[in-house]
N, C-alpha and C positions, 0 to 999 in steps of 0.2 A: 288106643293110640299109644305106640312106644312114646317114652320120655328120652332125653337126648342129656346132653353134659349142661345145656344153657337151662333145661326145666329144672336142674337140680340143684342148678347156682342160683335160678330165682328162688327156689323154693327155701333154700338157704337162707338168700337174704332176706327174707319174705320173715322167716324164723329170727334172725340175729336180731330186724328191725328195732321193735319197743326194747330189747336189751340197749343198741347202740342209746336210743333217745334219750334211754334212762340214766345211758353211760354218758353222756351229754349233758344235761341236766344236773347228773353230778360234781362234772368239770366245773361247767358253768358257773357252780353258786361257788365252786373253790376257786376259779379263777377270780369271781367277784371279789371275793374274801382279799384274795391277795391286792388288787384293784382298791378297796377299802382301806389295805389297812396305809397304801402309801398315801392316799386320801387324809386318812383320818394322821401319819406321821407330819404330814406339809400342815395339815391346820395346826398340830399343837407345837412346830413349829413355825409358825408367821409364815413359811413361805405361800402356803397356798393362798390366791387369790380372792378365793370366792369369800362373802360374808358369812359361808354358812353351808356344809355339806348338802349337797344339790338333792339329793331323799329327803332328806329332813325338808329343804323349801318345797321340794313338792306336795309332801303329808300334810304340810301347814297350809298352803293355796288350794291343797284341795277339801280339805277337812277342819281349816280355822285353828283355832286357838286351843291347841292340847297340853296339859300338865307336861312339862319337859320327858321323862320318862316314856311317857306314850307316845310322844313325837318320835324319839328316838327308837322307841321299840317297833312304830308301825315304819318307820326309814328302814332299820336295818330287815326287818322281813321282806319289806317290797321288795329293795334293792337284792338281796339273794335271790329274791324268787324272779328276779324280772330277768338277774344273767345266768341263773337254769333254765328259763325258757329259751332266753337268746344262744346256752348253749347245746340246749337240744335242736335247734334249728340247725344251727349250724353241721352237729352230729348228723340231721338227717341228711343234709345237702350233700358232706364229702364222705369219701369212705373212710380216707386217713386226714388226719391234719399238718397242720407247718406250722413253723414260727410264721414263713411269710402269710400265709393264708389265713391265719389269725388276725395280723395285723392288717390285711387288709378288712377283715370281716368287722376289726375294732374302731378300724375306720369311718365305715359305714354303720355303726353303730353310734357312734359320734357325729356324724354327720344328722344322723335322726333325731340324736339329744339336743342338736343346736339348733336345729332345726325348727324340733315341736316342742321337746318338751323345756328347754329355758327360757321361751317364750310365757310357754306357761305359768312358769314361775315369778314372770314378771320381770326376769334379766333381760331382756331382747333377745334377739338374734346370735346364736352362739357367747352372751351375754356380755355382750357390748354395750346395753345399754348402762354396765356397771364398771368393763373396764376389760379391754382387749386382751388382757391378758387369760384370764379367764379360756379363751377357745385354746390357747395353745395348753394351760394347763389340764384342760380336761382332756385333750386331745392324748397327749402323755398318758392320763390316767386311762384311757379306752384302751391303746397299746399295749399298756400292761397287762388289760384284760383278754383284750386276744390274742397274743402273742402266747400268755398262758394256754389260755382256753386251745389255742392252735397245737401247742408240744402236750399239754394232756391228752388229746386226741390221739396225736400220731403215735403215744402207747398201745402196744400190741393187746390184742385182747385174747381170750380166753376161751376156748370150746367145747366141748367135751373131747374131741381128741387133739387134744394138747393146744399151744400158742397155733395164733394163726398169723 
């Protein structure tokens, strides 16, 4: 069976795949990072709403009462690991990314947290149970993350014969 121009762009993408995811995945937890640290700037400024960075309430609802340190340590790993995953997803779905298509992806990523998982935490409903404000700040904080996650994507990558 001859092969054509479309066997050898699958076969290509076929090859780039686990690179792109892995390329994803490392966005991801850098975009998280940056998503953190404006997190982590609002609380030790007053301005952010919540009682308590939203990793940290989960680690404690889901695993109780841990020495300070360990709350924190098992927050900040999940919360890395959770927007590597959510940036390798995203990697797999487009070929390139955008600011806009970040933001919308942070959207819907937001939409989930408010969804399931502040509930979880015993906030309500995009955590209104604590104080409306809350949805609109984390909302900002998601944006930030795919907005990122979206412009590290759309970085050219690398092949063996040159940028592509």
């Amino acid at each position: 069976m001859a092969t054509t121009g479309d066997d050898t762009s699958v076969d290509t993408a076929r090859r780039l795949a686990p690179r792109r995811l892995a390329a994803g995945a490392g966005w991801g937890a850098l975009a998280t990072a940056a998503m953190s640290a404006v997190m982590l700037a609002a609380t030790a400024t007053g301005l952010a709403p919540m009682p308590e960075p939203i990793p940290a309430a989960l680690v404690s609802r889901t695993l109780g009462d841990l020495p300070q340190p360990g709350t924190v340590a098992l927050a900040a790993i999940t919360h890395l690991a959770y927007g590597a995953l959510a940036g390798a997803v995203l990697a797999g779905l487009l070929r390139r990314g955008t600011a806009g298509r970040g933001a919308l992806y942070g959207a819907v990523l937001w939409a989930l947290m408010g969804l399931v998982w502040l509930p979880y935490a015993g906030w309500g409903l995009f955590g209104m149970a604590l104080t409306p404000r809350i949805a609109v700040a984390t909302l900002v904080l998601h944006l930030v993350y795919g907005i990122t996650l979206g412009l590290l994507l759309d970085r050219p990558t690398k092949t063996k014969g040159g940028p592509r």
